[in-house]
Every structure is written in C-alpha cells, then in structure tokens.
C-alpha positions as CSV (number, residue, x, y, z in Angstrom):
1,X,0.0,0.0,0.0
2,X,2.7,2.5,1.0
3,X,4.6,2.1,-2.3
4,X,1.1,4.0,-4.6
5,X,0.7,6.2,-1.6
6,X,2.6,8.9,-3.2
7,X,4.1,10.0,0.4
8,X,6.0,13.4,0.4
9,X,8.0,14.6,2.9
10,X,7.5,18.5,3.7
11,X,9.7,19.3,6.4
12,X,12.7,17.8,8.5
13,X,13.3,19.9,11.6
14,X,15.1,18.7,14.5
15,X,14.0,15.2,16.2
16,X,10.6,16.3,13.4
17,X,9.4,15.0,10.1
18,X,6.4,16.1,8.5
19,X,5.1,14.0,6.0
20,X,2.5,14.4,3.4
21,X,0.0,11.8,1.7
22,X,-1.9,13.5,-1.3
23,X,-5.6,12.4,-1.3
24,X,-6.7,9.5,-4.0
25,X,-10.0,7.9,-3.9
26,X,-8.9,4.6,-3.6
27,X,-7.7,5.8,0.2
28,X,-11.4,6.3,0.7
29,X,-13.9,3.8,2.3
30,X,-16.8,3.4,2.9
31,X,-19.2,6.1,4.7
32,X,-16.6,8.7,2.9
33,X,-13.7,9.0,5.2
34,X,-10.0,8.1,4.6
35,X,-9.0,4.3,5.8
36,X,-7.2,3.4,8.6
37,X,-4.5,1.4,7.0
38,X,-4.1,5.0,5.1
39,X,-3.6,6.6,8.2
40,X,-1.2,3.9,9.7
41,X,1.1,4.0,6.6
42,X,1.2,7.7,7.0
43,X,2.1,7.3,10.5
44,X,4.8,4.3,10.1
45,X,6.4,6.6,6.6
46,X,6.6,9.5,9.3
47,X,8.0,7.1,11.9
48,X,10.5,6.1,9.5
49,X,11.5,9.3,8.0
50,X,12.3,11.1,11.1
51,X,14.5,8.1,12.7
52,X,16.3,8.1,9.0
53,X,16.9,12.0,9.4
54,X,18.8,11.4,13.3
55,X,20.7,7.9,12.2
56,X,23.5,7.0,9.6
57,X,22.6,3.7,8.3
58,X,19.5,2.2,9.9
59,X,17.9,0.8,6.9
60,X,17.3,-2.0,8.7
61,X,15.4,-0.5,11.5
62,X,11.9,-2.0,11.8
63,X,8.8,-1.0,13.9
64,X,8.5,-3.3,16.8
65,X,5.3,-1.5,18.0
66,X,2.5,0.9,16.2
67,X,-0.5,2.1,18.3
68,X,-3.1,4.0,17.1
69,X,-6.2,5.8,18.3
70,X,-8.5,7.4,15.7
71,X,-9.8,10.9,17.4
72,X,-12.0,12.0,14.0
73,X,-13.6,11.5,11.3
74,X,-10.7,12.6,8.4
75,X,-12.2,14.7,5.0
76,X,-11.4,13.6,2.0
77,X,-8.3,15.3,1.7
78,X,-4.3,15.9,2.0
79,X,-3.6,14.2,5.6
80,X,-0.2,15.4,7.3
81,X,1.8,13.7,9.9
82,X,3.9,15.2,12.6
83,X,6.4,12.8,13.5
84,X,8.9,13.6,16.6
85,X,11.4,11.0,18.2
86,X,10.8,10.7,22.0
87,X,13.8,8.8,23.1
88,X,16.7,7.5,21.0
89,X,17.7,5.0,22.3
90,X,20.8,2.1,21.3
91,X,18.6,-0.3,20.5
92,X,15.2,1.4,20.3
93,X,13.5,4.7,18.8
94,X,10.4,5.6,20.8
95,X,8.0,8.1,18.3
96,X,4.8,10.0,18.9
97,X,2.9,11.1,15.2
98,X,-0.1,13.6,14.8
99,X,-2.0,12.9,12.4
100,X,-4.5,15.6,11.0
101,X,-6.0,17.2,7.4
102,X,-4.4,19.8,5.7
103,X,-7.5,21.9,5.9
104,X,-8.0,21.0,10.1
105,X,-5.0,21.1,11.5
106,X,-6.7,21.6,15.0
107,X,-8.1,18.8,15.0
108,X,-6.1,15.4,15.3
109,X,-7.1,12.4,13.3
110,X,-5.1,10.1,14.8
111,X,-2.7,10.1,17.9
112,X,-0.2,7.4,17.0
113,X,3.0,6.0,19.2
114,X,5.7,3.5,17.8
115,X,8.7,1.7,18.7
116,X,11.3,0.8,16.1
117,X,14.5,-1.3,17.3
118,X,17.7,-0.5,15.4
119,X,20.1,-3.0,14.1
120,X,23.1,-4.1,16.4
C-alpha cells in the first residue's frame, strides 16, 4: 500500500518530520472517510523518516510496535503527519505522530505511538 501512496516529505526539523500523503479515492472507504491502514502507513512513513533524518545507516530498523487511536472522522483530503522522536535510544526509537487534514489542522485524526529497534 505505502509504495502508490505517493508520500511526500514537507519538512525535516530537528527530532521532526512532517510527511504528506496526497488524497486519491482509492484511500477512501466506505461512509466517505479516509482508511485506517491510510492513516497507519502515513504514520509508520513519518515514523521512518524522522528516525532516517537522526541515524547513519539504519535501513534495517523495523517498527516493533504501532498504536493508534483514531480521534476524527478525516475529510477527503491531503492528511499530514507530525512525527517527533521521543527517546533514542541504542537499541530502540520511541516516536509520537499527529495525524491531521491539511484543511484541520486543530483537529487530530489520529494520535499514533511506535517503537522501532535498530540493528546491532
């Protein structure tokens, strides 16, 4: 799924990545609002992107955790995820991702936390 998801990164700041997925209609489902495994792909890209952005060489890294609370209802649009790194650790990456639409960004989607473990 992640591979047609067209995901764009916006903005590396810091222990931050903000990462973009344009709206298609094949994300939508039905009742009109934007799936979840959308929304978790999002999340996991950010995940990825931000840990990539602090680490030389951590290809390998995998998530060993992803939990995800859905707050709202998304519109059919351009969702955004705010990915920050709350610990970094030798083995581990601890991460926290907003999740909101472009048009909303008020209200959160999705509050998501993961845990990726690093390669020895």
């Amino acid at each position: 799924m992640a591979d047609d998801m067209d995901l764009r990164i916006d903005a590396l700041e810091g222990r931050s990545a903000f990462v973009r997925v344009p709206f298609h209609g094949r994300m939508v489902r039905p009742g009109g609002t934007v799936s979840g495994p959308t929304i978790m792909s999002l999340a996991d890209a950010a995940m990825y992107a931000v840990i990539l952005a602090q680490l030389d060489n951590v290809e390998m890294a995998v998530t060993s955790n992803l939990n995800i609370n859905f707050l709202s209802k998304p519109k059919p649009e351009d969702l955004l995820a705010e990915a920050k790194i709350l610990k970094l650790g030798r083995r581990q990456v601890v991460c926290e991702v907003a999740v909101y639409s472009v048009s909303n960004p008020e209200e959160l989607v999705a509050h998501v936390t993961g845990t990726y473990v690093l390669p020895m």
